[in-house]
Backbone and ligand atoms as CSV (ligand in chain L), in Angstrom:
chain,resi,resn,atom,element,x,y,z
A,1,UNK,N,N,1.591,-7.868,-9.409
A,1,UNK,CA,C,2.255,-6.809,-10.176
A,1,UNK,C,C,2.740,-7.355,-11.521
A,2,UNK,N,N,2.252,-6.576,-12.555
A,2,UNK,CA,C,2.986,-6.664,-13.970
A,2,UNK,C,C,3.602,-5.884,-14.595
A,3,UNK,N,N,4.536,-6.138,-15.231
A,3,UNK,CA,C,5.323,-5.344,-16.124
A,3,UNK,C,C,4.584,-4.957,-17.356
A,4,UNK,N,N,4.243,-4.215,-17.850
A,4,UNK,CA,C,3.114,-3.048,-18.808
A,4,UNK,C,C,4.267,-2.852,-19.721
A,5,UNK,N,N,4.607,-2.960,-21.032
A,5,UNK,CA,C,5.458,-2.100,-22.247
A,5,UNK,C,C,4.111,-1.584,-23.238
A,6,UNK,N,N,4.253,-0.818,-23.382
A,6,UNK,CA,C,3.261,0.060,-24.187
A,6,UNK,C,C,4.067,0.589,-25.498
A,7,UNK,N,N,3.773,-0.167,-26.781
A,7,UNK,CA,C,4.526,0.369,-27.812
A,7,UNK,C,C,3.524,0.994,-28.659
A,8,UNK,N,N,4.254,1.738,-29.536
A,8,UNK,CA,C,5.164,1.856,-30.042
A,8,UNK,C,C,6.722,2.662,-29.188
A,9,UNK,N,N,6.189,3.491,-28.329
A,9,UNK,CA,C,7.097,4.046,-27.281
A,9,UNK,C,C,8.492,2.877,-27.019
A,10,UNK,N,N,7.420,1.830,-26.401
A,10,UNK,CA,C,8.433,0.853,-25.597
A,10,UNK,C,C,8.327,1.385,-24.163
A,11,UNK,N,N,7.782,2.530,-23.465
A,11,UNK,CA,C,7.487,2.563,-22.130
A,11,UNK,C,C,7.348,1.460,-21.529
A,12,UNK,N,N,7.541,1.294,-20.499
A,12,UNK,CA,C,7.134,0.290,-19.503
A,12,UNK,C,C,7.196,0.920,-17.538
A,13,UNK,N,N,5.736,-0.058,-17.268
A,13,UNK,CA,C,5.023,0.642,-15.808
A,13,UNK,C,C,4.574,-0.467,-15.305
A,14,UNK,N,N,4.963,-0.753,-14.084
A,14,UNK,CA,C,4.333,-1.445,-13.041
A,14,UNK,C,C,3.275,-1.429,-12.984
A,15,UNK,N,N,2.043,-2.827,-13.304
A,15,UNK,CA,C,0.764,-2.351,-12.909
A,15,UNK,C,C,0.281,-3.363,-11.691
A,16,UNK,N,N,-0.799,-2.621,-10.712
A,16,UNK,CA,C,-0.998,-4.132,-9.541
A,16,UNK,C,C,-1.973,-4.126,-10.342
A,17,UNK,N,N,-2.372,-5.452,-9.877
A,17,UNK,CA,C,-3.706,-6.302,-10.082
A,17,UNK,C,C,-4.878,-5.667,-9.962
A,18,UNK,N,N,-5.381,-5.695,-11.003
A,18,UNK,CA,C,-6.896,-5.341,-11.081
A,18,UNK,C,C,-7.264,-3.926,-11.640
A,19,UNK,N,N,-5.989,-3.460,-12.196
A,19,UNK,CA,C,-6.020,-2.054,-12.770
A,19,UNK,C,C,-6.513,-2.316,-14.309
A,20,UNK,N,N,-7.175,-1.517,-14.812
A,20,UNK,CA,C,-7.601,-1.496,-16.625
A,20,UNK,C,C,-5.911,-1.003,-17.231
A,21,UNK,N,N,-6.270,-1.718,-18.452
A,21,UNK,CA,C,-4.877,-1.332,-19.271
A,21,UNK,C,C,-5.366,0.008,-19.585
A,22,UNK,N,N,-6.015,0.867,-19.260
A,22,UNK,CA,C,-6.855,2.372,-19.906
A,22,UNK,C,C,-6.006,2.724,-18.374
A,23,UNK,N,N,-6.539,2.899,-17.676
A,23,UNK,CA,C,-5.875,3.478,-16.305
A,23,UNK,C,C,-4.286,3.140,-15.762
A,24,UNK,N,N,-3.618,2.041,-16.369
A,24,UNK,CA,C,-1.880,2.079,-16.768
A,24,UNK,C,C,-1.706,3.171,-17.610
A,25,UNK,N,N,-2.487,2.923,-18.901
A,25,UNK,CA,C,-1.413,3.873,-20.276
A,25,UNK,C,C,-1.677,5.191,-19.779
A,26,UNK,N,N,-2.738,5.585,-19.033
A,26,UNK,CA,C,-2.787,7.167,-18.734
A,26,UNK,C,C,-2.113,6.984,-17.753
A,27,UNK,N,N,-1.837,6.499,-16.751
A,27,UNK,CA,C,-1.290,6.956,-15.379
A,27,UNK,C,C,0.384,6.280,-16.110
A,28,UNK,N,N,0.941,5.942,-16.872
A,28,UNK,CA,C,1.844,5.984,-17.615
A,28,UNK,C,C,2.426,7.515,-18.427
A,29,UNK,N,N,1.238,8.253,-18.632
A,29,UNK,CA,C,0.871,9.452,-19.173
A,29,UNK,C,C,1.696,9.124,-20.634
A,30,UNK,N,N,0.818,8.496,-21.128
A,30,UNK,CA,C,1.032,7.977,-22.548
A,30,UNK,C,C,-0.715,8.297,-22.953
A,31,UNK,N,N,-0.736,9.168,-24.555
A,31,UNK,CA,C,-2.057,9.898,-24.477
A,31,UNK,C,C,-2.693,8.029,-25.201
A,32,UNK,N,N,-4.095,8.155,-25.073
A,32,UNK,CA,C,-4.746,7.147,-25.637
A,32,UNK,C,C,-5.980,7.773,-25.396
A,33,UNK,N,N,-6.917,7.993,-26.646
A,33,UNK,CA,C,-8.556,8.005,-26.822
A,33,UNK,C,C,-9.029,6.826,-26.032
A,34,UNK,N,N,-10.310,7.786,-25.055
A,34,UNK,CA,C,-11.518,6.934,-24.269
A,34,UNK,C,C,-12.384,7.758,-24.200
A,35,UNK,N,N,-12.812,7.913,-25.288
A,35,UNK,CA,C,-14.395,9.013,-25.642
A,35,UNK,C,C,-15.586,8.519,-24.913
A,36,UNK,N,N,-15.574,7.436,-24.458
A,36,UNK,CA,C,-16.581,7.062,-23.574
A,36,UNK,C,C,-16.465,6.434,-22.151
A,37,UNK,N,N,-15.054,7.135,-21.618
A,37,UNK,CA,C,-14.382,7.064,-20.552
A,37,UNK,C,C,-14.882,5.934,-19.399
A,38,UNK,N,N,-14.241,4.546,-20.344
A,38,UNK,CA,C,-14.454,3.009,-20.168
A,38,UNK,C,C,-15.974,2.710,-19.953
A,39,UNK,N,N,-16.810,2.815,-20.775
A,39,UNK,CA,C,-18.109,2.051,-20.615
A,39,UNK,C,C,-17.835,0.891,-21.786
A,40,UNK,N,N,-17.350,0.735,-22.474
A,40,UNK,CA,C,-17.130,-0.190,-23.510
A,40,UNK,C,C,-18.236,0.319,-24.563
A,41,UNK,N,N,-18.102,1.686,-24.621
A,41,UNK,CA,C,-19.057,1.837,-25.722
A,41,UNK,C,C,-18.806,2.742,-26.971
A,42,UNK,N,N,-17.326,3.374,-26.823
A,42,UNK,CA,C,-16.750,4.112,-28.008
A,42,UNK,C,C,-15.593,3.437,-28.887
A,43,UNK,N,N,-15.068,2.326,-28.075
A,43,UNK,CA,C,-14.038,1.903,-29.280
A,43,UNK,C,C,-12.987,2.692,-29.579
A,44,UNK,N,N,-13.185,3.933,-28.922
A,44,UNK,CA,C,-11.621,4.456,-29.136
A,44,UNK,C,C,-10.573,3.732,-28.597
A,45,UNK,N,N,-10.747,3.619,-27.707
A,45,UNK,CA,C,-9.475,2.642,-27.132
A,45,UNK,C,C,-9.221,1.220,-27.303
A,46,UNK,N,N,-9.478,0.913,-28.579
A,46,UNK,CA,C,-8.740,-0.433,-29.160
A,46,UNK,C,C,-7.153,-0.606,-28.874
A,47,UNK,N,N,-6.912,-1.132,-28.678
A,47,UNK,CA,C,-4.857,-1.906,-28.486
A,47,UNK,C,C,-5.601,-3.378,-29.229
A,48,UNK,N,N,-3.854,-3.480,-29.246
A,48,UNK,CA,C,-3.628,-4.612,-29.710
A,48,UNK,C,C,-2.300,-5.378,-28.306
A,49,UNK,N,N,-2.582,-6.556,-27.911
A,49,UNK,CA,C,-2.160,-7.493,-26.783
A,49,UNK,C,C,-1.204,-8.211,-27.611
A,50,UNK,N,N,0.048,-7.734,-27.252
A,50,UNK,CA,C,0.855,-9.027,-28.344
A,50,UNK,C,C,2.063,-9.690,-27.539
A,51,UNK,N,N,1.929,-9.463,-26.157
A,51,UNK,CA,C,2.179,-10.305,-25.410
A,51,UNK,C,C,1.583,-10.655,-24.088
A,52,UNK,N,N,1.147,-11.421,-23.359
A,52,UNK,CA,C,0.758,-11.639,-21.355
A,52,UNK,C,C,-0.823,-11.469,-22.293
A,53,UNK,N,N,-1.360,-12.097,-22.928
A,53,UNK,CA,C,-2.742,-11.939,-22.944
A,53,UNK,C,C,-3.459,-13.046,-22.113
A,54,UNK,N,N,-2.769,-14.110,-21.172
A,54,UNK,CA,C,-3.075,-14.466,-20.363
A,54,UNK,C,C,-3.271,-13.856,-19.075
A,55,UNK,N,N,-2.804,-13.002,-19.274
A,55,UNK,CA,C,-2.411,-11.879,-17.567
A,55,UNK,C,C,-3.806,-10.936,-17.319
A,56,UNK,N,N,-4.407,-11.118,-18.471
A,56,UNK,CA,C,-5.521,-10.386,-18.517
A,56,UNK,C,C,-6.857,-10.876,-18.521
A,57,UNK,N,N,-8.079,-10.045,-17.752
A,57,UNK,CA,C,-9.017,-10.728,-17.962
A,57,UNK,C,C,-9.545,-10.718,-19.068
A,58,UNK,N,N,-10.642,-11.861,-18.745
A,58,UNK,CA,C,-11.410,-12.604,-20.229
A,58,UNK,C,C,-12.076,-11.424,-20.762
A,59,UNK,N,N,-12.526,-11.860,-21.795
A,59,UNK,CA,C,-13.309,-10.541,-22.782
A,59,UNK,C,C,-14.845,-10.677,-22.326
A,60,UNK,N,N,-15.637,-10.093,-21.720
A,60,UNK,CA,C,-17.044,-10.095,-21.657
A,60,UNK,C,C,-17.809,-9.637,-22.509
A,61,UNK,N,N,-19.028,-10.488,-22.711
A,61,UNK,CA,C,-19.917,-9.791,-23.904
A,61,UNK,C,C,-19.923,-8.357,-24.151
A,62,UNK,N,N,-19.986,-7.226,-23.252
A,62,UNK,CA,C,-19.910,-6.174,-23.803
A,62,UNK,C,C,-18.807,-5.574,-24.647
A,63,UNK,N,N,-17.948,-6.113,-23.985
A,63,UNK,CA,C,-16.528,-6.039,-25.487
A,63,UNK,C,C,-16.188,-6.748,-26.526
A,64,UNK,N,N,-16.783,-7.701,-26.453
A,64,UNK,CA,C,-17.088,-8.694,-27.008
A,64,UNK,C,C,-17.878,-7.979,-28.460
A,65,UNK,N,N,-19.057,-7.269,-27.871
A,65,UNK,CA,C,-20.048,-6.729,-29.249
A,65,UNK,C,C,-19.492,-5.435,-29.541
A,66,UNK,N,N,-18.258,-5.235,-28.655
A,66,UNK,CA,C,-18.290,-3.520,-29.128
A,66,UNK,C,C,-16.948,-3.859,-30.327
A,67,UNK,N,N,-16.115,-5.083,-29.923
A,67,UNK,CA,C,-14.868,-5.320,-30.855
A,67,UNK,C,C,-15.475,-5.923,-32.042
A,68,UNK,N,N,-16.751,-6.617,-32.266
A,68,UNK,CA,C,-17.531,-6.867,-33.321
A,68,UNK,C,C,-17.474,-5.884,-34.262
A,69,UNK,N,N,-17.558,-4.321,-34.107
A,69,UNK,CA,C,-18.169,-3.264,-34.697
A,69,UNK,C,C,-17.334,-2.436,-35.338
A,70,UNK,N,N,-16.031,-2.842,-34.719
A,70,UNK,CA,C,-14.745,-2.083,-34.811
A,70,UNK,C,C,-13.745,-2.686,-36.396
A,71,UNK,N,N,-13.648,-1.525,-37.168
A,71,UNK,CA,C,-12.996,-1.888,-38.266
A,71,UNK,C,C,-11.985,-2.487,-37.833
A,72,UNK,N,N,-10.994,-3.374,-38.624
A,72,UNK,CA,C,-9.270,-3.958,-38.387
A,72,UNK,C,C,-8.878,-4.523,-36.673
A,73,UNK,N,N,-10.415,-5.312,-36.303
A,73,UNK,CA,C,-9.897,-5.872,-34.938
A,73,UNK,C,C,-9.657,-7.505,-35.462
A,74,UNK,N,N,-8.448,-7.905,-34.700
A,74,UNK,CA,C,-8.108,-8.999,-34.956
A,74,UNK,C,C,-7.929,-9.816,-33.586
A,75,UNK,N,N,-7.029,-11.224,-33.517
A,75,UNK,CA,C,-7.479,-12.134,-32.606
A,75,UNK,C,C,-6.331,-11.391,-31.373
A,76,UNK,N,N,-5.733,-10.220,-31.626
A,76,UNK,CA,C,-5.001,-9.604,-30.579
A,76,UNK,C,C,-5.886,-8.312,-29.647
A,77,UNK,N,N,-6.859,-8.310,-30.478
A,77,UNK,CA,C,-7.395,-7.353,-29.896
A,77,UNK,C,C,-7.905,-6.610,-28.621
A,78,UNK,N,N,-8.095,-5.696,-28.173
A,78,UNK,CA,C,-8.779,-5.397,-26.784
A,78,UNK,C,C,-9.142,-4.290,-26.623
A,79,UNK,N,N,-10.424,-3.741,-25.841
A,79,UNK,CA,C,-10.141,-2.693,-25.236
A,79,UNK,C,C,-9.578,-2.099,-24.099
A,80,UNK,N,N,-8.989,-1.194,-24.120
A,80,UNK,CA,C,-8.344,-0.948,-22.706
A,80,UNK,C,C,-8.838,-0.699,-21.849
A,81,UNK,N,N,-10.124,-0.209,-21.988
A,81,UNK,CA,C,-10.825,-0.118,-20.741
A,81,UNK,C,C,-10.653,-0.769,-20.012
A,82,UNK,N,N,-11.215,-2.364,-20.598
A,82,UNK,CA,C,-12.095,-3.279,-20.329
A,82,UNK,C,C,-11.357,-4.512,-19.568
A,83,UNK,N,N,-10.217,-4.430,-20.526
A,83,UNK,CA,C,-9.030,-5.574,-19.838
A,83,UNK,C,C,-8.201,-4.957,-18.617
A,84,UNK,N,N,-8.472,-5.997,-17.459
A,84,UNK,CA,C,-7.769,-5.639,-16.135
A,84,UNK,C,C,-6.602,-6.617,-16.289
A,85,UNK,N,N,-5.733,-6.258,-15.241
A,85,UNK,CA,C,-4.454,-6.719,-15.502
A,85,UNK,C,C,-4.795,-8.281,-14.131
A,86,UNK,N,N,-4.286,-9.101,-14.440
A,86,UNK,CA,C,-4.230,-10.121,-13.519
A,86,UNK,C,C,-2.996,-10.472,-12.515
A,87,UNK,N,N,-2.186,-9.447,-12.894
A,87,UNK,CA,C,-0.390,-9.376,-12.041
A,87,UNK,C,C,0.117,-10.731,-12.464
A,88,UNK,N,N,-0.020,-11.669,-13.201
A,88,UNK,CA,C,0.551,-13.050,-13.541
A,88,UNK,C,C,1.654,-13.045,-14.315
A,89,UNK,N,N,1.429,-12.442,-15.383
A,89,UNK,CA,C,2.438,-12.186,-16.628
A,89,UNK,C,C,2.314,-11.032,-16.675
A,90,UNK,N,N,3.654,-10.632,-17.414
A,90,UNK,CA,C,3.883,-9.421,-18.237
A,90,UNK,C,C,3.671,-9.194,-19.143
A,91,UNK,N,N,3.064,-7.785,-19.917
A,91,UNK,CA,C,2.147,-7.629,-20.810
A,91,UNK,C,C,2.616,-6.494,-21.774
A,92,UNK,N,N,2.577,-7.097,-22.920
A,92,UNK,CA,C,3.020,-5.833,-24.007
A,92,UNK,C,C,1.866,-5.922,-25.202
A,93,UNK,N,N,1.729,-4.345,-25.441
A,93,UNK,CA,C,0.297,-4.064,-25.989
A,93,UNK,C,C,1.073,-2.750,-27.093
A,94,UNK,N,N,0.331,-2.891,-27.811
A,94,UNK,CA,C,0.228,-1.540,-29.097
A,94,UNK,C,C,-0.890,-1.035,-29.466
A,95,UNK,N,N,-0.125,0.444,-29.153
A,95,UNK,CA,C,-1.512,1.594,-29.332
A,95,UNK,C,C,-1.466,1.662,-30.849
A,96,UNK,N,N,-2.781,1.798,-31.191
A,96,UNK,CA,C,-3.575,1.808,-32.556
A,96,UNK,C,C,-3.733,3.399,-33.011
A,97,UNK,N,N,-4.404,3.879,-32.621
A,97,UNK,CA,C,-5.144,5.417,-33.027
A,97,UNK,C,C,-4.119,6.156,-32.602
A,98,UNK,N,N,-4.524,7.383,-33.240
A,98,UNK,CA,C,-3.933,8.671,-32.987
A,98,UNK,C,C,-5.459,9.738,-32.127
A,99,UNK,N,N,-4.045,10.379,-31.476
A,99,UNK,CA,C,-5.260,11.157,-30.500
A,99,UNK,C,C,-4.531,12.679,-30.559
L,1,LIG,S1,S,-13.085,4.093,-23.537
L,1,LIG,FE1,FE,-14.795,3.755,-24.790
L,1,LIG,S2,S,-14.704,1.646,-25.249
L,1,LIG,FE2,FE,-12.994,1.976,-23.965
């Protein structure tokens, strides 16, 4: 289990292990774009990880080429789909887009 803060809000939600940060922020019911409802292939759901980015899994090539493509991604970056939570650390992330 991890502690989830989702800013700009500052919400925070219990997540267990192995949940996508996409399936916290909605079941948080905090809105966030997933136009391609987690295939790693729309990029709407960029965040930014700015804390527990150890808590999370590694980035796999497919996010890997999709954060390639994506204007203003930096070394915090992620998609939410894509990153599962590892219950180790606690994790604070910032939503990007407007939806
Ligand atoms: S929902 Fe499309 S890349 Fe995450």
């Amino acid at each position: 289990m991890s502690i989830l803060t989702i800013m700009p809000s500052g919400k925070t939600v219990e997540v267990g292990e192995g949940t996508t940060l996409l399936a916290a922020i909605l079941g948080a019911e905090v809105a966030l774009n997933h136009k391609c409802d987690g295939k790693a292939d729309c990029g709407t759901c960029h965040i930014f990880v700015h804390e527990g980015r150890k808590g999370l899994t590694r980035i796999a090539r497919e996010e890997n080429d999709k954060l390639d493509s994506i204007v203003g991604v930096g070394s915090k970056s992620r998609l939410a789909c894509q990153a599962k939570v590892l219950g180790t650390e606690n994790i604070k992330i910032e939503l990007l887009g407007f939806v």
